[in-house]
mmCIF file of the protein (N, C-alpha, C, O) and its ligand, coordinates in Angstrom:
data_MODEL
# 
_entry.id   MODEL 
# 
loop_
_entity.id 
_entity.type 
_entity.pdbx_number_of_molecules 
1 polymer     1 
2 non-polymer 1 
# 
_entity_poly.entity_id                      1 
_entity_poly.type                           'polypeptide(L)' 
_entity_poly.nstd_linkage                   no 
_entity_poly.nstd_monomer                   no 
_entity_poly.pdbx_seq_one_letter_code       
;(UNK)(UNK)(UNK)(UNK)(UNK)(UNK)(UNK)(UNK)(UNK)(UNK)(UNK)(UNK)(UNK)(UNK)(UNK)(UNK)
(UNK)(UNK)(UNK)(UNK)(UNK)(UNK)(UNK)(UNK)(UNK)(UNK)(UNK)(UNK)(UNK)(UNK)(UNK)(UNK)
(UNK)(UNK)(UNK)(UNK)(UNK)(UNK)(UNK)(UNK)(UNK)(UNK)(UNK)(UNK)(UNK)(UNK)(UNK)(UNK)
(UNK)(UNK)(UNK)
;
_entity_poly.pdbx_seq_one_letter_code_can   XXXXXXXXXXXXXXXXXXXXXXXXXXXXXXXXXXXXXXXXXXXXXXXXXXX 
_entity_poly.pdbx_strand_id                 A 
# 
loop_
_entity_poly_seq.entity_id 
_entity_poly_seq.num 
_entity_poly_seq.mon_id 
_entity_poly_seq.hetero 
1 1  UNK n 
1 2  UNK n 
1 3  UNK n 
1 4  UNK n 
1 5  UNK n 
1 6  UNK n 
1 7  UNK n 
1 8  UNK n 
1 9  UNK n 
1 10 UNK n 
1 11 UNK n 
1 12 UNK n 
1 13 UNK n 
1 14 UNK n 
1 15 UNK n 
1 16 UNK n 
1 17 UNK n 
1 18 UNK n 
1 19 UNK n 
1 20 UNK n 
1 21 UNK n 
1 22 UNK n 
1 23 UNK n 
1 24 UNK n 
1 25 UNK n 
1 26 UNK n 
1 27 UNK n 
1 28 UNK n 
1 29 UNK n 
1 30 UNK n 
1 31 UNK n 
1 32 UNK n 
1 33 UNK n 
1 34 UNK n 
1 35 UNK n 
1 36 UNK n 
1 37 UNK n 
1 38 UNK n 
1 39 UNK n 
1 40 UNK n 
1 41 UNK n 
1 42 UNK n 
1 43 UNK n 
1 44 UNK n 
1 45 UNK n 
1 46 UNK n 
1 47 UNK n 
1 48 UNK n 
1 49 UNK n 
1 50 UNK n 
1 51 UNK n 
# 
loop_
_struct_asym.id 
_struct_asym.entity_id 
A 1 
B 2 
# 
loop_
_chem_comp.id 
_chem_comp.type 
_chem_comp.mon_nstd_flag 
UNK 'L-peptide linking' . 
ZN  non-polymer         . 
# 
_pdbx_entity_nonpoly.entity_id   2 
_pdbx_entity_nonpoly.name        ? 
_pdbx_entity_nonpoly.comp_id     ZN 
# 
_pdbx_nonpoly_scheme.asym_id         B 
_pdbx_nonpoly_scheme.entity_id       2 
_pdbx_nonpoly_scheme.mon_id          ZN 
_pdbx_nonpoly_scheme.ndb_seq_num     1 
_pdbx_nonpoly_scheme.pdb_seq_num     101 
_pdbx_nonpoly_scheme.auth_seq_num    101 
_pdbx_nonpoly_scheme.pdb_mon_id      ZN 
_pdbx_nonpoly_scheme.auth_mon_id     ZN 
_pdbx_nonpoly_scheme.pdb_strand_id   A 
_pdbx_nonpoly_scheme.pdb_ins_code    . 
# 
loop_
_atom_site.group_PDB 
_atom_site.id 
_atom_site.type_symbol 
_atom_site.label_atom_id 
_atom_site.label_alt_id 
_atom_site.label_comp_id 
_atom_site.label_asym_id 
_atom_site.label_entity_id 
_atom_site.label_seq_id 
_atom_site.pdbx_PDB_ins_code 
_atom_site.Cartn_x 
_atom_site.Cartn_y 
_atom_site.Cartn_z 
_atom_site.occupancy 
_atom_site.B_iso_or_equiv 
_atom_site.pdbx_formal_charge 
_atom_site.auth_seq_id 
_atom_site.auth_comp_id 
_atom_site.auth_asym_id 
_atom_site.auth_atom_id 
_atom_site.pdbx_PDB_model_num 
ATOM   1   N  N  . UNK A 1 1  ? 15.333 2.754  -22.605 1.00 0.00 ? 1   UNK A N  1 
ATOM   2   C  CA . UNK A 1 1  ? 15.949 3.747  -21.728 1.00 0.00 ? 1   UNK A CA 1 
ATOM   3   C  C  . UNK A 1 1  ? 17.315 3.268  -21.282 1.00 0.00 ? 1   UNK A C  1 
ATOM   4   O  O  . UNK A 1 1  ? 17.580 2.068  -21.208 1.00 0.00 ? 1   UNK A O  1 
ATOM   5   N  N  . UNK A 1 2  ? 18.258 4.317  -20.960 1.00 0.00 ? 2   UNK A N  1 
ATOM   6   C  CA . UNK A 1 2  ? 19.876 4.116  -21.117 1.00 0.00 ? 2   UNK A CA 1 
ATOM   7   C  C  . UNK A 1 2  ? 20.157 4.453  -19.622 1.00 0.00 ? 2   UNK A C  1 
ATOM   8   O  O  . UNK A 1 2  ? 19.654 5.491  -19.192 1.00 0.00 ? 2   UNK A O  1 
ATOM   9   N  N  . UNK A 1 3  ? 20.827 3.770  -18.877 1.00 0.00 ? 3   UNK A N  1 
ATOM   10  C  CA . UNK A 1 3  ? 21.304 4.470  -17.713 1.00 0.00 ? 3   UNK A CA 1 
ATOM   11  C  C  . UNK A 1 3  ? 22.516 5.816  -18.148 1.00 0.00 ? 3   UNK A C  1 
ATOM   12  O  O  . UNK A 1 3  ? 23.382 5.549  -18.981 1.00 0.00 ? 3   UNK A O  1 
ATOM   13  N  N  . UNK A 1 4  ? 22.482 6.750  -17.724 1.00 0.00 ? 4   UNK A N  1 
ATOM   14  C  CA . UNK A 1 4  ? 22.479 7.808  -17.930 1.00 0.00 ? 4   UNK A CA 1 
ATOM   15  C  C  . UNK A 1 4  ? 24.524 7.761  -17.365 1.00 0.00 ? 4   UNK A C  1 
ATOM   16  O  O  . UNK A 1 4  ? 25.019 8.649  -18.059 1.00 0.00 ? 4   UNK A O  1 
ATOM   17  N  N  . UNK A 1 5  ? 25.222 7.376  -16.832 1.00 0.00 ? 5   UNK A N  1 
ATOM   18  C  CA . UNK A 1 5  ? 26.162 7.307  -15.988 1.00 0.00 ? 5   UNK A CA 1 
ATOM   19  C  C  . UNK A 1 5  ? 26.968 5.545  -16.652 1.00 0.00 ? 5   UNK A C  1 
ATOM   20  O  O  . UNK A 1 5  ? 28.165 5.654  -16.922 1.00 0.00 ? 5   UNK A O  1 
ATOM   21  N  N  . UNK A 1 6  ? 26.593 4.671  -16.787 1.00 0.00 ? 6   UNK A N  1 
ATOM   22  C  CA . UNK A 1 6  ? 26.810 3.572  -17.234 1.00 0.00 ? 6   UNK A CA 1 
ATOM   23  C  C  . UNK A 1 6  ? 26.662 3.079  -18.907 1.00 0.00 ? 6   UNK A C  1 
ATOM   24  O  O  . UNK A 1 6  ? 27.208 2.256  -19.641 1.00 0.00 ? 6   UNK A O  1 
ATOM   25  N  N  . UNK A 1 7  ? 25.608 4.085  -19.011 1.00 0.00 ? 7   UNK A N  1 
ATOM   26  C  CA . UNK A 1 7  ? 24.964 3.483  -20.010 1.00 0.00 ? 7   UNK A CA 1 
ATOM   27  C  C  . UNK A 1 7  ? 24.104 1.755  -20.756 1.00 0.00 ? 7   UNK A C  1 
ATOM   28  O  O  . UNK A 1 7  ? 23.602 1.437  -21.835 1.00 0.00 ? 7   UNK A O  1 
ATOM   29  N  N  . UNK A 1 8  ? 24.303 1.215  -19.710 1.00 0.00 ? 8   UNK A N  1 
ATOM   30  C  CA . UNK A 1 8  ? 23.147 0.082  -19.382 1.00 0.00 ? 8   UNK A CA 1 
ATOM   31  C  C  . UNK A 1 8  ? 21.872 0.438  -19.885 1.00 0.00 ? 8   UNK A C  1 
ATOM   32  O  O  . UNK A 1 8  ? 21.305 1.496  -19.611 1.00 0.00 ? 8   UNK A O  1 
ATOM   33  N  N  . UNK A 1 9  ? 21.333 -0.626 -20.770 1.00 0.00 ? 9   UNK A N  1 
ATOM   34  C  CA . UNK A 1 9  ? 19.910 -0.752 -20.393 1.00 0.00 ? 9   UNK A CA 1 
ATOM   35  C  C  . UNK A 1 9  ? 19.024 -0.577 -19.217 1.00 0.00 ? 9   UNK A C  1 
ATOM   36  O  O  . UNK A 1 9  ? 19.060 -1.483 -18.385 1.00 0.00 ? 9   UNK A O  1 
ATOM   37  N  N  . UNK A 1 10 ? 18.226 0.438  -18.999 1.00 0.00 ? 10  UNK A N  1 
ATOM   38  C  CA . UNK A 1 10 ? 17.573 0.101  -17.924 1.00 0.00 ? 10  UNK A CA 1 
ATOM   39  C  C  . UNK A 1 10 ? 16.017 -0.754 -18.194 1.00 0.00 ? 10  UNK A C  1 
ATOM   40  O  O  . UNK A 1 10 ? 15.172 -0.416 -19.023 1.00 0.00 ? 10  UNK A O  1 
ATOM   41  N  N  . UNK A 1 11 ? 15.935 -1.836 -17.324 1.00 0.00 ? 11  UNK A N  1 
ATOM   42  C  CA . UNK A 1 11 ? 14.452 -2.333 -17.960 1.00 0.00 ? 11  UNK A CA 1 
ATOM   43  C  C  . UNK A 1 11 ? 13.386 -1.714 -16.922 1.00 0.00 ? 11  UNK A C  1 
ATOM   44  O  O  . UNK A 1 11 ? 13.397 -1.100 -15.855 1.00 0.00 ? 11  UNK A O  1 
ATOM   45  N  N  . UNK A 1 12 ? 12.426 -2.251 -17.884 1.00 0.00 ? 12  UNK A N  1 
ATOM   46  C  CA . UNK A 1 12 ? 11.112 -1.955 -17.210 1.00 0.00 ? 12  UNK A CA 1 
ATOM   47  C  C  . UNK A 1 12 ? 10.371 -3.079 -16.314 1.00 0.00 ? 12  UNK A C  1 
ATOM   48  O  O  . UNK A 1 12 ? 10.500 -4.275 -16.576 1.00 0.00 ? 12  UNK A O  1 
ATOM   49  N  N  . UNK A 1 13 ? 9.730  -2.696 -15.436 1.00 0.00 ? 13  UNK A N  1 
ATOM   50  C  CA . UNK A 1 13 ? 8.992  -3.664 -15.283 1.00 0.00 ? 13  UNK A CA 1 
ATOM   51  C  C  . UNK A 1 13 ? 6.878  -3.754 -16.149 1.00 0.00 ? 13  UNK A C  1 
ATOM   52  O  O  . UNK A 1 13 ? 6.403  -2.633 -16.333 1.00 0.00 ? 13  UNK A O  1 
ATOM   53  N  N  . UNK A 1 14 ? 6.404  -4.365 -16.349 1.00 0.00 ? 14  UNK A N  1 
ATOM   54  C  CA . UNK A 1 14 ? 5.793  -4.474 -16.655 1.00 0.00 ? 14  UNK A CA 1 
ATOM   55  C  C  . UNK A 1 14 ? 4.361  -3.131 -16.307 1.00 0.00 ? 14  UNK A C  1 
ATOM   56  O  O  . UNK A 1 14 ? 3.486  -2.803 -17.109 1.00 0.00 ? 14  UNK A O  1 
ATOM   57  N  N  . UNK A 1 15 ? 4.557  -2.604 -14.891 1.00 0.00 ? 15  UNK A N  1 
ATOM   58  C  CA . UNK A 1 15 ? 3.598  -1.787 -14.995 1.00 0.00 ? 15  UNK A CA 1 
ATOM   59  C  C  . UNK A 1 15 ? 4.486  -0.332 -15.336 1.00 0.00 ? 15  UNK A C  1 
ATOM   60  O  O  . UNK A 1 15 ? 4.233  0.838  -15.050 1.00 0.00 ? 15  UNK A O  1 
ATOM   61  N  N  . UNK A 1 16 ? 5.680  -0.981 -16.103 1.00 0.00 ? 16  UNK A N  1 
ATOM   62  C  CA . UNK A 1 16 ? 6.103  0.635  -16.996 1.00 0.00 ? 16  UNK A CA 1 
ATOM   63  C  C  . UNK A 1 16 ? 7.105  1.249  -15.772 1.00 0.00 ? 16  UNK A C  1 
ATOM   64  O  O  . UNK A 1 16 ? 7.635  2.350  -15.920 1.00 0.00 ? 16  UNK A O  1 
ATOM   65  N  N  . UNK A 1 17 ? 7.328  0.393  -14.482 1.00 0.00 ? 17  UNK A N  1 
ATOM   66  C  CA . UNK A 1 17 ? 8.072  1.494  -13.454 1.00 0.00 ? 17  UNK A CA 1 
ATOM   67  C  C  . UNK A 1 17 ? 9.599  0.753  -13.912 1.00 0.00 ? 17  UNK A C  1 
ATOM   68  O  O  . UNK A 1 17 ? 9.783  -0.462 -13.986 1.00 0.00 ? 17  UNK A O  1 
ATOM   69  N  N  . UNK A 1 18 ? 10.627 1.837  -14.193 1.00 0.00 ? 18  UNK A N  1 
ATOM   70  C  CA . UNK A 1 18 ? 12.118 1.425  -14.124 1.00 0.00 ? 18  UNK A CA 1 
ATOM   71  C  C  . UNK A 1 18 ? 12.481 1.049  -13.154 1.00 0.00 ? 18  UNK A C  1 
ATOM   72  O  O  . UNK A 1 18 ? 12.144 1.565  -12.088 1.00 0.00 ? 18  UNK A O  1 
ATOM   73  N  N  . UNK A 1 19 ? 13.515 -0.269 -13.279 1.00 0.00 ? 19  UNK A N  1 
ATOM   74  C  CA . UNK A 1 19 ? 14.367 -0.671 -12.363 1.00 0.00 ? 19  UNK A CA 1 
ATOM   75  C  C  . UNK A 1 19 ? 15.489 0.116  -12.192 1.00 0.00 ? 19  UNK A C  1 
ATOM   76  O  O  . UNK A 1 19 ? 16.541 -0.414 -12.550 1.00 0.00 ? 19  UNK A O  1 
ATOM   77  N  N  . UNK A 1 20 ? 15.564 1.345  -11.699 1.00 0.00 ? 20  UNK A N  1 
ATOM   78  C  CA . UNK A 1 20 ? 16.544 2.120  -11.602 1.00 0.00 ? 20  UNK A CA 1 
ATOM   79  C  C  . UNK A 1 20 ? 15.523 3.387  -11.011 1.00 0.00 ? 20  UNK A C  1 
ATOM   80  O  O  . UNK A 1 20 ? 14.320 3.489  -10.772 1.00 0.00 ? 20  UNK A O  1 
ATOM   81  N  N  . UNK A 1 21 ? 16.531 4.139  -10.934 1.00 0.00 ? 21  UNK A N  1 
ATOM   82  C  CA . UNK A 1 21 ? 16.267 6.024  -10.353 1.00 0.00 ? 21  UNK A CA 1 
ATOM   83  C  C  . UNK A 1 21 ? 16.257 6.706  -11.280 1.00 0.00 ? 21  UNK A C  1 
ATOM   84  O  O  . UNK A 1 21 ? 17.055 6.547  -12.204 1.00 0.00 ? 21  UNK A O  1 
ATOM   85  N  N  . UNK A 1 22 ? 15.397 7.589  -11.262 1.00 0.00 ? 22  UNK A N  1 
ATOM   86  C  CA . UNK A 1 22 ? 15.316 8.954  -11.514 1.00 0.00 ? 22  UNK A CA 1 
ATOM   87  C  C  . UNK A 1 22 ? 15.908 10.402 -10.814 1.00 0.00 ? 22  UNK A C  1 
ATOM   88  O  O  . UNK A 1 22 ? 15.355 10.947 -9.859  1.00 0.00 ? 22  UNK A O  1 
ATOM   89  N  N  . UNK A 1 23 ? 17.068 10.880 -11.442 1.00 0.00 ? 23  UNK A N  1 
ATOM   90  C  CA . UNK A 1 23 ? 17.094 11.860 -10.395 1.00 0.00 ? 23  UNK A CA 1 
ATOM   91  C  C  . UNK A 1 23 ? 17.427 13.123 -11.304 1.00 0.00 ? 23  UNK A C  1 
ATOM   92  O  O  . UNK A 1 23 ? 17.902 12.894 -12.416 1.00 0.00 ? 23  UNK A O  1 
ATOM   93  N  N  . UNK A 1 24 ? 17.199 14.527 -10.886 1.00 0.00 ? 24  UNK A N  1 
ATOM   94  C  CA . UNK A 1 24 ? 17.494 15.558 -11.640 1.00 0.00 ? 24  UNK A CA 1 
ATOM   95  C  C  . UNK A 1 24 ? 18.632 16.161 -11.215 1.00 0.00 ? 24  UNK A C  1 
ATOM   96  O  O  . UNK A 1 24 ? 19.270 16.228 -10.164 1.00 0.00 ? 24  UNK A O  1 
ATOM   97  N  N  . UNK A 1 25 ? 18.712 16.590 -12.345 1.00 0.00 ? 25  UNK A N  1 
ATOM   98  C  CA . UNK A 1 25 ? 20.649 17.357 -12.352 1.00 0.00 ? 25  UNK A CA 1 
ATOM   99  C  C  . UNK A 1 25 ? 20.589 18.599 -13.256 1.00 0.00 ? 25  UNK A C  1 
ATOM   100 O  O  . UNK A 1 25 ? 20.328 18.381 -14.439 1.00 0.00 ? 25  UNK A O  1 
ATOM   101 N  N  . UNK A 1 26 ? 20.806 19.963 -12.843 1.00 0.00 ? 26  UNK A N  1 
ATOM   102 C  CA . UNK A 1 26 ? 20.456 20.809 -13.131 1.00 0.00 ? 26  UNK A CA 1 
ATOM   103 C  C  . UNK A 1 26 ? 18.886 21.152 -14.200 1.00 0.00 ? 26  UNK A C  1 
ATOM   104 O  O  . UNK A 1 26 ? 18.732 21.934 -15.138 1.00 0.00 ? 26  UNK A O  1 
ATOM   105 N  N  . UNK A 1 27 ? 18.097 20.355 -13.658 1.00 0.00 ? 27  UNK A N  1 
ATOM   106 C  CA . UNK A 1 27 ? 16.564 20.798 -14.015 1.00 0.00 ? 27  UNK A CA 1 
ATOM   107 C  C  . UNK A 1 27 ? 16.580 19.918 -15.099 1.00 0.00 ? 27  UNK A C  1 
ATOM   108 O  O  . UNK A 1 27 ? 15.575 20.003 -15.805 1.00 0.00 ? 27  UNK A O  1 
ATOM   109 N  N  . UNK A 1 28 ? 17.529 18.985 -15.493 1.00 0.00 ? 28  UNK A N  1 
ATOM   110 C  CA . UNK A 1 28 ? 17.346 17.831 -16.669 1.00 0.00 ? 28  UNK A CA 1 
ATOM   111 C  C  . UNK A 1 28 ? 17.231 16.693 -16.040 1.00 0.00 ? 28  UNK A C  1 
ATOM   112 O  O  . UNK A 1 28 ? 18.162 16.495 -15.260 1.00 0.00 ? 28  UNK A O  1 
ATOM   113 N  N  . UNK A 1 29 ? 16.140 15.556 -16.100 1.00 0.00 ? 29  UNK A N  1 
ATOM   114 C  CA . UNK A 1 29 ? 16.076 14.231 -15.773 1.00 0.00 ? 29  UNK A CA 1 
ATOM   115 C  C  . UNK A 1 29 ? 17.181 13.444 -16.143 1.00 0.00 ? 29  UNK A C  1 
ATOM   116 O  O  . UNK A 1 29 ? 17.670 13.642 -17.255 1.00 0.00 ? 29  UNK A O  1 
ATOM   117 N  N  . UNK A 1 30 ? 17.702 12.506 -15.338 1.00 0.00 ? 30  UNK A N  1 
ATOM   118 C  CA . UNK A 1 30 ? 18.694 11.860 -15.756 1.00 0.00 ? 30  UNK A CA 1 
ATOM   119 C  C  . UNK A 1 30 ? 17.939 10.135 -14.778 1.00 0.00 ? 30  UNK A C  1 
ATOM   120 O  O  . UNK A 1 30 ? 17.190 9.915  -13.826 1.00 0.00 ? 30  UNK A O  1 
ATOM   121 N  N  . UNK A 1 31 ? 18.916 9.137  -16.009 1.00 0.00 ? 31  UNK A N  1 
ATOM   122 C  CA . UNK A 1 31 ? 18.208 8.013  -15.161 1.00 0.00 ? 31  UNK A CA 1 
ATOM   123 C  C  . UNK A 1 31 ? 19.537 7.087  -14.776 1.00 0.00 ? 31  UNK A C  1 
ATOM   124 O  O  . UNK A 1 31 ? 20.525 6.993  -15.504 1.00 0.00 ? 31  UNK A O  1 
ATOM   125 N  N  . UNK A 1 32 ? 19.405 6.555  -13.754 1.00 0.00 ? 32  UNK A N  1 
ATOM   126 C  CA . UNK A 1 32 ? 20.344 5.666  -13.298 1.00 0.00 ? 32  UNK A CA 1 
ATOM   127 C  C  . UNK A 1 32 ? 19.879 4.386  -12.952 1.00 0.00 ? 32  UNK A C  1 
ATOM   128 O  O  . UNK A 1 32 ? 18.773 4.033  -12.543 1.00 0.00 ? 32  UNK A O  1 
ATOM   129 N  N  . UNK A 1 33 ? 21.004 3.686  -13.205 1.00 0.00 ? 33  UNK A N  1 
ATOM   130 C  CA . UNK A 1 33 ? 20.638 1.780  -12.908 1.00 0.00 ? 33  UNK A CA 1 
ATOM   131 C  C  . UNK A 1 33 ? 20.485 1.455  -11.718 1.00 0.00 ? 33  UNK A C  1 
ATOM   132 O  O  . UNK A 1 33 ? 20.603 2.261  -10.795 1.00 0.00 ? 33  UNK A O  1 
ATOM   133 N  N  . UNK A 1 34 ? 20.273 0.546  -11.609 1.00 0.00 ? 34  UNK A N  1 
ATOM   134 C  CA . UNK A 1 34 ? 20.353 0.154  -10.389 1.00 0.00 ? 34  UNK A CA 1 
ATOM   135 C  C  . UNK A 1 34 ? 22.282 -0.378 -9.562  1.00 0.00 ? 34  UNK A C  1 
ATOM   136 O  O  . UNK A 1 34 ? 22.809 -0.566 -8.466  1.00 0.00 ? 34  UNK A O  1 
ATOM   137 N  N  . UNK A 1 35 ? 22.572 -0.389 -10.841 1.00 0.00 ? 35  UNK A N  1 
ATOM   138 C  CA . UNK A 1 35 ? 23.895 -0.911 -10.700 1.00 0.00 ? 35  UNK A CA 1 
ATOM   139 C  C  . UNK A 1 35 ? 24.857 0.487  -9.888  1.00 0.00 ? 35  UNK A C  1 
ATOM   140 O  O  . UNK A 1 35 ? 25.576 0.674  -8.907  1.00 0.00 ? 35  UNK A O  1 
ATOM   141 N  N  . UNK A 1 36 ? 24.447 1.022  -10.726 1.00 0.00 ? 36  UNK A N  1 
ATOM   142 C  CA . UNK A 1 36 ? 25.166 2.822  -10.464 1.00 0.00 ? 36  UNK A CA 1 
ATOM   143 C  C  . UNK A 1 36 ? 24.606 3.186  -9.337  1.00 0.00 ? 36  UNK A C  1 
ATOM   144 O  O  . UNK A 1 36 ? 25.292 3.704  -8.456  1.00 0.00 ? 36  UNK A O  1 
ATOM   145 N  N  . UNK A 1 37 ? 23.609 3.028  -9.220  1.00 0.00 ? 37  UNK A N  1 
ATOM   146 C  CA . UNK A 1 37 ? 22.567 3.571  -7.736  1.00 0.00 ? 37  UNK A CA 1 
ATOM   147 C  C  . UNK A 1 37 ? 23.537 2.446  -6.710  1.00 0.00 ? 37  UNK A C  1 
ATOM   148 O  O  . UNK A 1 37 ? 23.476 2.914  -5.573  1.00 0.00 ? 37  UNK A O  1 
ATOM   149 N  N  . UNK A 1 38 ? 24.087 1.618  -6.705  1.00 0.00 ? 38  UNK A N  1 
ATOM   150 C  CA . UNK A 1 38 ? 24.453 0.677  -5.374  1.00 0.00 ? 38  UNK A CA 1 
ATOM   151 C  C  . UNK A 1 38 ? 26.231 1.136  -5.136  1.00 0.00 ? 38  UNK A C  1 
ATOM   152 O  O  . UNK A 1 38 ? 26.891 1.184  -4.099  1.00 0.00 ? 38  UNK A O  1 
ATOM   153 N  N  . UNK A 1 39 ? 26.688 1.484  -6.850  1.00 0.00 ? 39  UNK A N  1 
ATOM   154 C  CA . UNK A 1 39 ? 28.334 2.029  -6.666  1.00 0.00 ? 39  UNK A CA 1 
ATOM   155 C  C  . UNK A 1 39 ? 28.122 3.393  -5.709  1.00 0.00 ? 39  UNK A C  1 
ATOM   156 O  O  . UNK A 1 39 ? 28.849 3.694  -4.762  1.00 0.00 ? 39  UNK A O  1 
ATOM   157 N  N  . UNK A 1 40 ? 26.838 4.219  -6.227  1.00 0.00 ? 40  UNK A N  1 
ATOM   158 C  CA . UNK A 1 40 ? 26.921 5.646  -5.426  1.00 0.00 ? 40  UNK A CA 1 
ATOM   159 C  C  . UNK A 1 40 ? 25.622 5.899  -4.230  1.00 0.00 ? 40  UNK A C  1 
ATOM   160 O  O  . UNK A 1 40 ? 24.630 6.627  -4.283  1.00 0.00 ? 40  UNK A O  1 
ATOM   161 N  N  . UNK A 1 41 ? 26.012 5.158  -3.387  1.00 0.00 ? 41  UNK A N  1 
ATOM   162 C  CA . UNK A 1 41 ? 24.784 4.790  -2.674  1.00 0.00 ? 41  UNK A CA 1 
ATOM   163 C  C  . UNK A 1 41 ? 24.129 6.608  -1.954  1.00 0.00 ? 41  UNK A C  1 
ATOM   164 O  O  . UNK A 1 41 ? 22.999 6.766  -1.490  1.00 0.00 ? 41  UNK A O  1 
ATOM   165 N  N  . UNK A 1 42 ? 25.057 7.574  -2.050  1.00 0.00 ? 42  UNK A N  1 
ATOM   166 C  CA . UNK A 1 42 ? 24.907 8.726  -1.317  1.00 0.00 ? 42  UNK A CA 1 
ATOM   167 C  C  . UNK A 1 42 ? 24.269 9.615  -2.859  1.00 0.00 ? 42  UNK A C  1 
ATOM   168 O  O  . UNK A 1 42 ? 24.882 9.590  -3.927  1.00 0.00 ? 42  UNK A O  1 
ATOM   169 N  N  . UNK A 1 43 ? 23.030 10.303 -2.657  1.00 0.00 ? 43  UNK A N  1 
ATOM   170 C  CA . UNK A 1 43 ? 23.055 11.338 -3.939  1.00 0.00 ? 43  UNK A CA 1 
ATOM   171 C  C  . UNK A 1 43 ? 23.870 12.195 -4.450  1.00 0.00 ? 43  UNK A C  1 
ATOM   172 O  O  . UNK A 1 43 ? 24.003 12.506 -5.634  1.00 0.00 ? 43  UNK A O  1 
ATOM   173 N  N  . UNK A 1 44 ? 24.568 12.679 -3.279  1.00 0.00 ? 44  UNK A N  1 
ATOM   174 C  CA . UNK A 1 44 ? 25.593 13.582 -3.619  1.00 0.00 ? 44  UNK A CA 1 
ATOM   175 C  C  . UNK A 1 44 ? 26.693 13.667 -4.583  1.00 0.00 ? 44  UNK A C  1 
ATOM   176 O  O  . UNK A 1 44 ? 27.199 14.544 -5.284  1.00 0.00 ? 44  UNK A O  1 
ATOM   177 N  N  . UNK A 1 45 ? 26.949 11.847 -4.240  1.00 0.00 ? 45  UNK A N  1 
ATOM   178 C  CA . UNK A 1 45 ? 28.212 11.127 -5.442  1.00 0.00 ? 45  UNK A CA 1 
ATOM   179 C  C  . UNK A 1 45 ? 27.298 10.755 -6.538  1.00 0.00 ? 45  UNK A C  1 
ATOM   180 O  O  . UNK A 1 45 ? 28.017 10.481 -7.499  1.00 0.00 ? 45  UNK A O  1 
ATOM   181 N  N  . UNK A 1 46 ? 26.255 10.636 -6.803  1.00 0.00 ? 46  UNK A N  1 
ATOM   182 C  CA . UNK A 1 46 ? 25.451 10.464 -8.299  1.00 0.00 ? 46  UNK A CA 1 
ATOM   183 C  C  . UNK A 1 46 ? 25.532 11.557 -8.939  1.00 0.00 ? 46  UNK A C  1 
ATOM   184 O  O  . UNK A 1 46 ? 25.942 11.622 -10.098 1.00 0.00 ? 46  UNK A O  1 
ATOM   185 N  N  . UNK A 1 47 ? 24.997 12.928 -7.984  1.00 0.00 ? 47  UNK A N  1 
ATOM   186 C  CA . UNK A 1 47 ? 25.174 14.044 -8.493  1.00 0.00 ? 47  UNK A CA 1 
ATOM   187 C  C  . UNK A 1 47 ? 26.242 14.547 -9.217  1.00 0.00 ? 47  UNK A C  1 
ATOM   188 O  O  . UNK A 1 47 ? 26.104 15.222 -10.237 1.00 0.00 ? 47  UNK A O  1 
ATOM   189 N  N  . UNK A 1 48 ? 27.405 14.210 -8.674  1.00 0.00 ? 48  UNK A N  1 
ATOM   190 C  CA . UNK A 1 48 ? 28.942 14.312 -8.568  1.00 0.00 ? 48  UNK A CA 1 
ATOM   191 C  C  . UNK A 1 48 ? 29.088 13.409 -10.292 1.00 0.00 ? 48  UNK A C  1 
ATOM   192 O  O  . UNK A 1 48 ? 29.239 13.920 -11.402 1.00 0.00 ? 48  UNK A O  1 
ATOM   193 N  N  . UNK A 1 49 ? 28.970 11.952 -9.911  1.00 0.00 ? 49  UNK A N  1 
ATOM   194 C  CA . UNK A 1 49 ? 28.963 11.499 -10.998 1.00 0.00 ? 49  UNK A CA 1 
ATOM   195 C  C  . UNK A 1 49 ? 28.360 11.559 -12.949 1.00 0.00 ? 49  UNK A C  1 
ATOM   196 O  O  . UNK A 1 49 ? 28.700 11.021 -14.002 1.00 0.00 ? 49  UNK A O  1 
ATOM   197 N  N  . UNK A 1 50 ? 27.285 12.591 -12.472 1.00 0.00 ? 50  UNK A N  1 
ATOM   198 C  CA . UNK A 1 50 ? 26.409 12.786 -13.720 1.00 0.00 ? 50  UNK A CA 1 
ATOM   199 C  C  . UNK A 1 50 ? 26.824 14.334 -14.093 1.00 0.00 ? 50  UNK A C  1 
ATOM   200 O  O  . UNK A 1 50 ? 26.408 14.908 -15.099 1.00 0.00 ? 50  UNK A O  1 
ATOM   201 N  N  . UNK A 1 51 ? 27.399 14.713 -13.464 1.00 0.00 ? 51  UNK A N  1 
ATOM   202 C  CA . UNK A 1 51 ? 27.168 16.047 -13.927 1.00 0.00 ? 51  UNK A CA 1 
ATOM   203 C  C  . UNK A 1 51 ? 28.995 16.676 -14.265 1.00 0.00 ? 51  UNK A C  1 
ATOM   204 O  O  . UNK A 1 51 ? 29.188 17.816 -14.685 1.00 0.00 ? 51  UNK A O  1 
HETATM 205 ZN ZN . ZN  B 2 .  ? 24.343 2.471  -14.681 1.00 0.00 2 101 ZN  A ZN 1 
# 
């Protein structure tokens, strides 16, 4: 899985949960890093950013 905004690897942890977010953007899943999640700490600017 690709961070969606960075394009980073996102890893997993072992029981399968991403180290990163999930968030939707017009009714499509999109995934973000953790890296990207700390540049856009507000949803609004992720939103902003992915779309
Ligand atoms: Zn990222």
């Amino acid at each position: 899985m690709k961070c969606d905004l960075c394009g980073a690897k996102i890893q997993q942890t072992f029981l399968n949960k991403i180290l990163g977010t999930q968030i939707r953007v017009n009714g499509k899943k999109k995934l973000v890093c953790f890296e990207c999640q700390r540049k856009f700490p507000k949803k609004e600017d992720l939103l902003k950013q992915l779309s």
